[in-house]
C-alpha positions as CSV (number, residue, x, y, z in Angstrom):
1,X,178.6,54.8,60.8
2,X,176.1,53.1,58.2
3,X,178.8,53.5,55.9
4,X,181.2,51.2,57.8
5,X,178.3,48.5,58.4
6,X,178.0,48.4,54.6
7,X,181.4,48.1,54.1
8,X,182.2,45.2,56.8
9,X,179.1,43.0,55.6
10,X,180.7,43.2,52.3
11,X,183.9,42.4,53.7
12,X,182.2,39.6,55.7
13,X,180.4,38.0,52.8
14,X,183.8,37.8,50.5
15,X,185.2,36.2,53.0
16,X,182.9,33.5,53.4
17,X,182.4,33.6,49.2
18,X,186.3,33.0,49.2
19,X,186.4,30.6,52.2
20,X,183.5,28.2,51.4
21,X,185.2,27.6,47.9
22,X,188.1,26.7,49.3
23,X,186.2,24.5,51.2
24,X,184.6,23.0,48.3
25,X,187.7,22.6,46.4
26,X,189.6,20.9,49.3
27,X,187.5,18.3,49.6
28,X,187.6,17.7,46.3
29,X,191.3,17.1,46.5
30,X,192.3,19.5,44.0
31,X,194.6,22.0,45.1
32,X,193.5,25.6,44.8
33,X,196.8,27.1,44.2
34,X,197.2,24.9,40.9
35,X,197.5,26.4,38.0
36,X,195.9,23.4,35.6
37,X,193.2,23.2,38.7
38,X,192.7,27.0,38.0
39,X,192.3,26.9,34.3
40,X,190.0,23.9,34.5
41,X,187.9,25.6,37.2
42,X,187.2,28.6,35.2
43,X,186.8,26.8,31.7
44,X,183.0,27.0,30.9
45,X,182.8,26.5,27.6
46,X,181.7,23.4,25.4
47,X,182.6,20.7,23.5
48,X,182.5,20.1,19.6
49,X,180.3,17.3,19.3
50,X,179.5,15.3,15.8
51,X,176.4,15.9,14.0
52,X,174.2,13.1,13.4
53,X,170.8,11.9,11.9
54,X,168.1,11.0,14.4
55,X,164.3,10.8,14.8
56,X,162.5,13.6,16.6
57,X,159.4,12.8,17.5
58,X,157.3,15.5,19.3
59,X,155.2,15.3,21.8
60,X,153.6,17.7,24.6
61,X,151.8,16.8,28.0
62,X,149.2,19.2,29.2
63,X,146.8,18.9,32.1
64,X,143.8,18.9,30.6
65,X,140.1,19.7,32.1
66,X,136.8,18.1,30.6
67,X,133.9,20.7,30.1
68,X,130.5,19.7,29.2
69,X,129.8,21.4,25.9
70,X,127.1,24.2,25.9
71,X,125.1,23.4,24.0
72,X,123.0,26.2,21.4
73,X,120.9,28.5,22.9
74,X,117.0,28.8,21.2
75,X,116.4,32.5,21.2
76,X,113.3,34.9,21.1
77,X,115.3,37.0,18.3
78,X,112.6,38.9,18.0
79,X,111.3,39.1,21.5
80,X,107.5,38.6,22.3
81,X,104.7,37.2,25.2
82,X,105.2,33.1,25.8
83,X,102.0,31.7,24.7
84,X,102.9,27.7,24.5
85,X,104.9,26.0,25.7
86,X,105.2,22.7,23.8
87,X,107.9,20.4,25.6
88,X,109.3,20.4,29.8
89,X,112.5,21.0,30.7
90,X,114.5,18.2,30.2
91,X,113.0,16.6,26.7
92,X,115.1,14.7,24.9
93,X,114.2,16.9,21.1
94,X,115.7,16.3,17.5
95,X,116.6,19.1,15.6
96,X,113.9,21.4,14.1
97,X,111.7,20.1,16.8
98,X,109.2,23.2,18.5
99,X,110.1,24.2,22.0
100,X,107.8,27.8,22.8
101,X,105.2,29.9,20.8
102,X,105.7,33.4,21.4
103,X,103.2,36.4,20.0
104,X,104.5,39.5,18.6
105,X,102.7,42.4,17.5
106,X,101.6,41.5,13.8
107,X,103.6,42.8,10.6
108,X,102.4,46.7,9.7
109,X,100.6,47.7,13.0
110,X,97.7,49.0,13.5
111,X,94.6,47.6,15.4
112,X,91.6,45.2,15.0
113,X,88.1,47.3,14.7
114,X,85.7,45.6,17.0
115,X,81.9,44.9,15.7
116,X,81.5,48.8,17.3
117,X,83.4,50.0,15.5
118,X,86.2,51.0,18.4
119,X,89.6,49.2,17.8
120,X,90.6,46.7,19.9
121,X,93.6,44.9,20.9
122,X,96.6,45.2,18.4
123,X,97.2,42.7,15.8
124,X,99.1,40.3,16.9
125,X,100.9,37.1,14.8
126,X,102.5,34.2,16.7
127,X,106.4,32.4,15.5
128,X,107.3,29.1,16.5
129,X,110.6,28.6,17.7
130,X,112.7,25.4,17.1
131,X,115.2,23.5,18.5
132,X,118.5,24.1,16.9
133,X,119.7,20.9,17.2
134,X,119.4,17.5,18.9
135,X,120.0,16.8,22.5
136,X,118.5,17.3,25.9
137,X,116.3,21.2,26.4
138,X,117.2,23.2,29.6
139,X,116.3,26.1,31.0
140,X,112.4,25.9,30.5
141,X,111.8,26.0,34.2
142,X,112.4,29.6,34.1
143,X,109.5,30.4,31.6
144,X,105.9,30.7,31.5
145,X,103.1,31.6,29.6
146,X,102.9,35.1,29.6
147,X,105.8,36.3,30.1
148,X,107.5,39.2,28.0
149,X,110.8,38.3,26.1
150,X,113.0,40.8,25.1
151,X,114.6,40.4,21.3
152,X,117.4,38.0,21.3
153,X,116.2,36.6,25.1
154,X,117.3,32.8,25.5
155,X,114.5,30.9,25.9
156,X,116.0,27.0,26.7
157,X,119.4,25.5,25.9
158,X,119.5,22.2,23.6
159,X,122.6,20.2,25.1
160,X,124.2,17.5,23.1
161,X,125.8,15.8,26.2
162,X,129.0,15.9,24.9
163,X,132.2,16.5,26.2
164,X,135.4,18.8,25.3
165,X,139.2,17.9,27.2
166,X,140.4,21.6,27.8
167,X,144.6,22.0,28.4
168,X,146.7,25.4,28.5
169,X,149.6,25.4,26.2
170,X,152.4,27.8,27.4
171,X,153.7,30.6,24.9
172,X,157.1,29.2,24.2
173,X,155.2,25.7,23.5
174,X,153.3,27.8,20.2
175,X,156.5,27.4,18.6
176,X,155.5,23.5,18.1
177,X,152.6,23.9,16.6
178,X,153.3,24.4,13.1
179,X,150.5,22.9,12.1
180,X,147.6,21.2,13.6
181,X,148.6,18.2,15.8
182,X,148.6,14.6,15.3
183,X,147.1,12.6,17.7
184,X,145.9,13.3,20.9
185,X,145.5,11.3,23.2
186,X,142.9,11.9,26.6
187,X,144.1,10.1,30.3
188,X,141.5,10.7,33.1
189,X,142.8,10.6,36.6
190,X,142.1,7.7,38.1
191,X,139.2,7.0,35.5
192,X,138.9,4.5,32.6
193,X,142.5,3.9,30.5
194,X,143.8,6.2,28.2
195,X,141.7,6.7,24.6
196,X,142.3,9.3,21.4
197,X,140.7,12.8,21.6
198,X,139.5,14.5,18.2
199,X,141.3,17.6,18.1
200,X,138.7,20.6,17.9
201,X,141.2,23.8,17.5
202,X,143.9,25.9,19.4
203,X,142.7,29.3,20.2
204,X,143.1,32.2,22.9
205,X,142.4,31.9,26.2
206,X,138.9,32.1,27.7
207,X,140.1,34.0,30.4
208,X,136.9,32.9,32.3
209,X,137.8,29.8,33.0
210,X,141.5,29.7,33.1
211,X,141.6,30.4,37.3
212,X,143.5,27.8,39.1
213,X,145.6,26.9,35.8
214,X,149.2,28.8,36.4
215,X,150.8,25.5,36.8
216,X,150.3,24.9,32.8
217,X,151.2,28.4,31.5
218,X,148.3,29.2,30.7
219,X,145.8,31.9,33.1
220,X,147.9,35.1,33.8
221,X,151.0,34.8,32.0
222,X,148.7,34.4,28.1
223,X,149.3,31.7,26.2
224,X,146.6,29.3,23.9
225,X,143.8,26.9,24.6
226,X,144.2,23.8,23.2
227,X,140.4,21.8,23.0
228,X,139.7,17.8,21.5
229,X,136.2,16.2,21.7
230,X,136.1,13.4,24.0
231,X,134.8,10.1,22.7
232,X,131.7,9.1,23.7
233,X,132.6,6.0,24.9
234,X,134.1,7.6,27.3
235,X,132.8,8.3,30.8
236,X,133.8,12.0,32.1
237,X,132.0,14.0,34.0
238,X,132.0,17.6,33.8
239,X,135.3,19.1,35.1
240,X,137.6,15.6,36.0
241,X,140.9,16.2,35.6
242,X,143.5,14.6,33.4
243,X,146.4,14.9,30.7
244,X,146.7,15.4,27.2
245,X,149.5,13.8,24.6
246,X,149.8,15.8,22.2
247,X,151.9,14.8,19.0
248,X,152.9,17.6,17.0
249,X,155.4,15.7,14.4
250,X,157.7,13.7,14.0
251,X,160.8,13.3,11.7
252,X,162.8,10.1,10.9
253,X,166.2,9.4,9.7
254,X,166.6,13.5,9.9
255,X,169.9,15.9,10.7
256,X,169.6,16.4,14.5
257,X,171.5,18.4,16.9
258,X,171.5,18.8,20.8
259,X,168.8,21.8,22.0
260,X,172.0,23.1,23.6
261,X,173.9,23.2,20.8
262,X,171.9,25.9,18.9
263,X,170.8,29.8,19.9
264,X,167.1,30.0,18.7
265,X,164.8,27.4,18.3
266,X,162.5,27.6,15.9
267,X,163.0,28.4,11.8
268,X,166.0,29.7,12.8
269,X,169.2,29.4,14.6
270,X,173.1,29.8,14.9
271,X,175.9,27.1,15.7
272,X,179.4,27.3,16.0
273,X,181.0,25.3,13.6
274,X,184.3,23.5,14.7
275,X,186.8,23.0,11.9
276,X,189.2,20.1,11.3
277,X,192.1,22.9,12.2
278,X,190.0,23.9,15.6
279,X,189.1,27.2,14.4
280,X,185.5,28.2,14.7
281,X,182.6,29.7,12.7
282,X,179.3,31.0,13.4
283,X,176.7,29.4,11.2
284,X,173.1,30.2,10.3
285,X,170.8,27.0,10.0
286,X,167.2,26.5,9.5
287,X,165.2,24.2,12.0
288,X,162.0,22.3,12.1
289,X,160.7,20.2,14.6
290,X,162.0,20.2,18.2
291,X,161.0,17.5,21.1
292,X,162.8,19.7,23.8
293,X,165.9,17.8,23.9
294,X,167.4,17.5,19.8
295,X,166.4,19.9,16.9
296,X,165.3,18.8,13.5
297,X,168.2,20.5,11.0
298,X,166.2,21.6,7.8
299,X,169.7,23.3,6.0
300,X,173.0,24.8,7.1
301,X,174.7,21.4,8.3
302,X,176.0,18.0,7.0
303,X,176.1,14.8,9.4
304,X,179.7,14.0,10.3
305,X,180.2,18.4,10.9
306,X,181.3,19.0,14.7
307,X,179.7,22.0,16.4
308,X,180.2,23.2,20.1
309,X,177.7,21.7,22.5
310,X,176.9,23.9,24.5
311,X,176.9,27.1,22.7
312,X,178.7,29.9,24.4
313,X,176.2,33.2,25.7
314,X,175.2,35.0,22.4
315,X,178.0,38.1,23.4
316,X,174.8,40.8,22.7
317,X,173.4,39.6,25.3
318,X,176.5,38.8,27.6
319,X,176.5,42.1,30.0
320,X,179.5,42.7,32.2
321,X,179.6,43.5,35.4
322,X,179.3,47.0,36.5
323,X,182.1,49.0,37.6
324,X,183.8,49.4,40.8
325,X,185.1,52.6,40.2
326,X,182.6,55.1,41.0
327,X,181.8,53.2,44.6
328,X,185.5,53.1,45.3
329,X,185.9,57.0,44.7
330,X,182.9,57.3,46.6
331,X,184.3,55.4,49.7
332,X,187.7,57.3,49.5
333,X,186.0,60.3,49.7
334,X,183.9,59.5,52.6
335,X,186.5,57.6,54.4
336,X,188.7,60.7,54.6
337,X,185.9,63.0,55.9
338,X,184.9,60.5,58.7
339,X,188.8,60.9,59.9
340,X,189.4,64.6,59.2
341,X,189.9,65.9,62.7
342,X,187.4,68.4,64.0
343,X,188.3,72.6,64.2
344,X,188.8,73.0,68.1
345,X,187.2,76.3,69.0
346,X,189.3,78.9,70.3
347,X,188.7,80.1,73.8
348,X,187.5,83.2,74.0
């Protein structure tokens, strides 16, 4: 019985595949059973189109997120008991400035002898340690005298009060980056107008603070970190929102051809050539930049060439449809034991 279900929904849904495109095509006026209409109808393919020269000019829009930087930590390398503390959290220090004396136990070991001759307390030395670099110290609410560091314990945090503009750039959008970017340019939602961000460096991930950014390509599905240093003219506060333009090149008076004209788009690439005579060759050709609609053409074609726009399916990659076959021998089989008429038992 499920069989026959299966069997009228497909029957069902072919009928309304077939009937709603004859609804379609009648109110477009054409008339199905037309021959020309037919051939047009099922005539995917492109165009030649000419080549010509162009500019590309490349340039990405990322949301962007503004982190405060994190400033360098002053560590107890070595460990040792707080015995000074020389600033409050919240000092404004230069560089080099001291922050905390610790003591540690002094270099050899051993003891000091006490006028009875018994040894006393170890010998002990006590390290300054320094502020790494200028900006406002942190963290020294947390410490006291007397209290035991362990070796490479951070002791404060020297901020510089500067500010980095954070954005996600997709896999497929690493293709772009050839080398670093040009300008860059830093809009804060609804905050002051739009002013150039000092590109810093495109790196991994931190995986710890991509949550929430799937919309840029970025978080679960990989991709690169783009960071810039935001002016400090600026005002930003720590974690505003906004967009980065990003210019990654841009080529003038160049050989350009349609995005959809090529399969592959970067370094490298194949057209379809269309000769003077109509017939049609597949060509290599080597690419540069790309501004997601036209391709830069580095080698392999001449302005005034015509080339198919769009490029048919790469025919590796162009899987037909399964075959019927095996389901209709199936069905054949089954439909003949559904009707085979049951053995009547002889009465006894």
């Amino acid at each position: 019985m499920k069989k026959w279900i299966i069997v009228g929904a497909v029957t069902v849904l072919l009928l309304g595949l077939v009937g709603s495109g004859y609804l379609l095509l009648s109110r477009s006026g054409a008339d199905p059973s037309d021959e020309d209409f037919i051939g047009t109808a099922s005539d995917v393919s492109g165009e030649p189109v000419e080549v010509e020269l162009g500019t590309v000019s490349s340039v990405l829009v990322l949301d962007a997120t503004v982190r405060a930087e994190s400033g360098e930590k002053v560590l107890a390398r070595q460990g040792g008991t707080v015995t000074h503390l020389w600033l409050n959290d919240g000092a404004n220090v230069d560089k080099g400035a001291p922050v905390v004396n610790v003591s540690l136990p002094a270099e050899g070991g051993g003891a000091v002898e006490g006028d009875d001759g018994e040894e006393d307390a170890p010998a002990t030395r006590e390290v300054t340690l320094y502020a790494p670099a200028s900006g406002t110290l942190s963290g020294l609410d947390d410490v006291l005298v007397g209290d035991v560091l362990e070796p490479g314990a951070t002791v404060a945090t020297v901020s510089s009060g500067k500010f980095q503009a954070v954005a996600q750039v997709p896999p497929n959008d690493l293709y772009r980056f050839y080398d670093d970017p040009g300008e860059i340019m830093l809009k804060i939602d609804k905050g002051p107008p739009a002013a150039e961000c000092e590109f810093i460096g495109l790196g991994a991930t931190n995986d710890s603070s991509s949550e929430g950014d799937d919309e840029t390509g970025g978080g679960a599905g990989g991709g690169s970190e783009l960071s810039c240093r935001v002016p400090s003219e600026l005002t930003v506060f720590d974690g505003v929102q906004g967009k980065l333009s990003v210019s990654t090149g841009e080529a003038e008076n160049v050989v350009v051809i349609p995005v959809t004209a090529v399969r592959g788009n970067s370094e490298s690439g194949e057209v379809i050539v269309i000769g003077d005579d109509g017939s049609e060759e597949v060509r290599e050709i080597s690419l540069g930049l790309s501004d997601g609609n036209f391709l830069e053409v580095t080698e392999g074609l001449s302005v005034g060439e015509k080339i198919m726009d769009p490029i048919p399916l790469d025919p590796r990659f162009d899987i037909p449809e399964e075959p019927m076959d095996e389901f209709d021998e199936e069905f054949d089989e089954d439909f003949d034991e559904d009707f085979e008429e049951p053995e009547i038992a002889e009465e006894s």
